[in-house]
C-alpha positions as CSV (number, residue, x, y, z in Angstrom):
1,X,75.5,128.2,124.9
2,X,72.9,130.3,122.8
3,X,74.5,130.9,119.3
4,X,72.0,133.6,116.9
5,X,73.6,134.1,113.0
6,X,72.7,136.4,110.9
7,X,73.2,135.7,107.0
8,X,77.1,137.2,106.5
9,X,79.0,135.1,108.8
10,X,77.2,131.8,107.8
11,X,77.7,132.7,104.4
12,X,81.0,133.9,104.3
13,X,82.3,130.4,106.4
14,X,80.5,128.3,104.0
15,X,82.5,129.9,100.9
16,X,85.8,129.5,102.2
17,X,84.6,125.6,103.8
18,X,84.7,126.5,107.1
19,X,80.9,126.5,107.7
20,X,81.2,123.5,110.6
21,X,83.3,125.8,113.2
22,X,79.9,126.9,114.4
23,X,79.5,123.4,115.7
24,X,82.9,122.9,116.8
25,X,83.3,126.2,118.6
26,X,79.3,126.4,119.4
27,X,78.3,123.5,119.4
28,X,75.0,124.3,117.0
29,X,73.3,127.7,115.9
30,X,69.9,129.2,115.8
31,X,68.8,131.2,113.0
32,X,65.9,133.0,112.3
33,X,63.3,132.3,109.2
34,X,64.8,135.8,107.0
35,X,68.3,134.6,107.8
36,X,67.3,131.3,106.0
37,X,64.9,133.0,103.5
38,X,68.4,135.3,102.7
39,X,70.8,132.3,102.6
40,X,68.1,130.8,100.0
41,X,68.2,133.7,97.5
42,X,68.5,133.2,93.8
43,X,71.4,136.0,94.8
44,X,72.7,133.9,97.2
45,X,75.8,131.7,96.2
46,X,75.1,128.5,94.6
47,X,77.1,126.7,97.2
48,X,75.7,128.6,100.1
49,X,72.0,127.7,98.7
50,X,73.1,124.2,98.5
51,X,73.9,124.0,102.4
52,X,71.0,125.9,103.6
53,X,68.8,123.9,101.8
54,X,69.3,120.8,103.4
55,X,71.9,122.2,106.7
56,X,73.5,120.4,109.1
57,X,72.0,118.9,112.3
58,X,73.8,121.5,114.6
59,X,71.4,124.3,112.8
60,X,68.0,125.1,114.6
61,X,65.1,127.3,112.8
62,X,63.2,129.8,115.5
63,X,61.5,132.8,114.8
64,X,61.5,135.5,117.1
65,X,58.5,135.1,119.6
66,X,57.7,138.3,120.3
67,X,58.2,142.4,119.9
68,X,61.5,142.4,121.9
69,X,63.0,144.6,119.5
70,X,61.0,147.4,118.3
71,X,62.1,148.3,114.4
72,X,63.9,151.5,115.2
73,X,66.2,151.2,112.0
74,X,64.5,151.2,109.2
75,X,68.8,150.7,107.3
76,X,68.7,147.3,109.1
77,X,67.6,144.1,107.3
78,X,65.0,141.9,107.9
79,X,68.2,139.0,108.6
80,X,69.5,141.3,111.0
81,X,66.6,142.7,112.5
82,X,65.4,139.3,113.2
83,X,68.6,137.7,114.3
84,X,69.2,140.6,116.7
85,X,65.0,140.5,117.9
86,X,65.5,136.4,118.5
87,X,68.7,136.9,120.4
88,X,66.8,139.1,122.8
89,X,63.9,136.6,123.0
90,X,66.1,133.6,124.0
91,X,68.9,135.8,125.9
92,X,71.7,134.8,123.5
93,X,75.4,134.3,124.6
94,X,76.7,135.1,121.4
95,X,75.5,136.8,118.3
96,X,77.2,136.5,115.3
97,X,77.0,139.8,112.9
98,X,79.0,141.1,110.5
99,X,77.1,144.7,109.3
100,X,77.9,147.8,111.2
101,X,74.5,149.0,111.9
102,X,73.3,145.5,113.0
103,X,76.5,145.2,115.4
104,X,75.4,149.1,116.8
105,X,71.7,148.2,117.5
106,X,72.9,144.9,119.3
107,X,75.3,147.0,121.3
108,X,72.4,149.3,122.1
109,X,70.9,146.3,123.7
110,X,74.0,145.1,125.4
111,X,74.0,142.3,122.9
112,X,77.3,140.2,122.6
113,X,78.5,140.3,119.3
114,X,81.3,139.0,116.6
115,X,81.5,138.1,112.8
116,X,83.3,136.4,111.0
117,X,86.7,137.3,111.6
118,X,85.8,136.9,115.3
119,X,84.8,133.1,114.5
120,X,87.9,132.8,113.0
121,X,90.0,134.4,115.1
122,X,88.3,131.9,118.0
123,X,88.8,128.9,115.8
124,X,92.7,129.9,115.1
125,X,93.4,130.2,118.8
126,X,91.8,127.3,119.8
127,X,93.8,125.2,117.1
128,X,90.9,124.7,114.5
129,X,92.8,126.4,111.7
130,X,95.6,128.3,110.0
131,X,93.9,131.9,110.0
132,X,96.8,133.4,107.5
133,X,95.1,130.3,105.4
134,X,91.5,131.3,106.2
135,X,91.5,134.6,105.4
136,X,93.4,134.3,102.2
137,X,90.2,132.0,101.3
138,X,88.1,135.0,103.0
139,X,90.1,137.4,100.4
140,X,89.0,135.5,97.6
141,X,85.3,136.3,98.2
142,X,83.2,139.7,98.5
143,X,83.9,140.1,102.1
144,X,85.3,143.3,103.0
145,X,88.5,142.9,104.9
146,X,90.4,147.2,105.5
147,X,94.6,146.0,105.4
148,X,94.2,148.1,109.1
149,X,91.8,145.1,110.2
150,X,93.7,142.8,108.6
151,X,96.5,144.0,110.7
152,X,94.8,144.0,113.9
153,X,93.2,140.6,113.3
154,X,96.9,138.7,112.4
155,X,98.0,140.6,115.8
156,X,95.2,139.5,118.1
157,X,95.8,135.4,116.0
């Protein structure tokens, strides 16, 4: 299975310590040079520069290969313009992305798609963890999480 990331989902796992459910449910990840470039930022949370700068074996570094995805949206960053670009190029299963534009332009090109609550949705049902738990930890960060998602999520859990 073909796992692309773009920054949010990675980020957001690895501050509430649940960064190796990408292995567990993926069994590795491919991520794209900006995605790493982003999780590097001096912006970037100390812990989630820490990880990325010496990941785990399961990650794997490709840049995009070619022009699948011509820039149309300028709004998009370069993270999720080249996550979305390198999931075309290698004909993904699964693209992780948490931004609303990046999730529209991969559903312009009949991408599949979640983010973060999706991963830990998937890791709740298969028994991986407590999700009430998780996304109390979620809570605590800057990811936005609506009370009407929240409700939907704890439904679908």
């Amino acid at each position: 299975m073909i796992v692309i990331a773009d920054t949010s989902a990675i980020n957001y796992l690895i501050l509430i310590g649940e960064a190796q459910l990408l292995s567990e449910l993926y069994g590795g990840v491919v991520i794209p040079p900006a995605v790493r470039r982003e999780l590097l930022a001096l912006n970037s949370p100390e812990p989630v520069r820490k990880w990325a700068s010496d990941p785990p074996d399961w990650i794997r570094f490709v840049s995009p290969g070619s022009e699948a995805l011509a820039r149309t949206d300028e709004s998009l960053d370069a993270g999720e313009w080249e996550a979305i670009a390198l999931a075309l190029d290698l004909h993904a299963h699964l693209l992780l992305i948490d931004d609303a534009r990046g999730r529209r332009e991969s559903s312009r090109h009949n991408l599949e798609f979640t983010g973060t609550l999706g991963v830990l949705l998937a890791a709740s049902q298969k028994g991986l963890l407590n999700l009430d738990d998780a996304i109390c930890r979620l809570r605590q960060t800057s990811f936005f999480l609506s009370d009407k998602l929240l409700r939907r999520i704890l439904r679908r859990g």
